[in-house]
N, C-alpha and C positions, 0 to 999 in steps of 0.2 A: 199613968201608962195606959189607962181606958180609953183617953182622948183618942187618939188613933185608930181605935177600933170601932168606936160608937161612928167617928166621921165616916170611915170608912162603907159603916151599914147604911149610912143614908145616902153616901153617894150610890150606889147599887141599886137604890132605894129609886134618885133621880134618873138613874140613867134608865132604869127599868120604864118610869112614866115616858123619858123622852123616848126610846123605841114606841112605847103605846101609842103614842101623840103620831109619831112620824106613820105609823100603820094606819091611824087613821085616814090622816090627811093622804094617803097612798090608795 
């Protein structure tokens, strides 16, 4: 029942780098 929640942190995780990435390139 971890599973879901660990994926969860890393997607937040990704999606945090792809706003950074998208700021840059802006």
């Amino acid at each position: 029942m971890t599973a879901p929640y660990h994926y969860g942190k890393q997607f937040q995780q990704f999606l945090q780098q792809q706003l950074l990435q998208q700021k840059l390139k802006a």
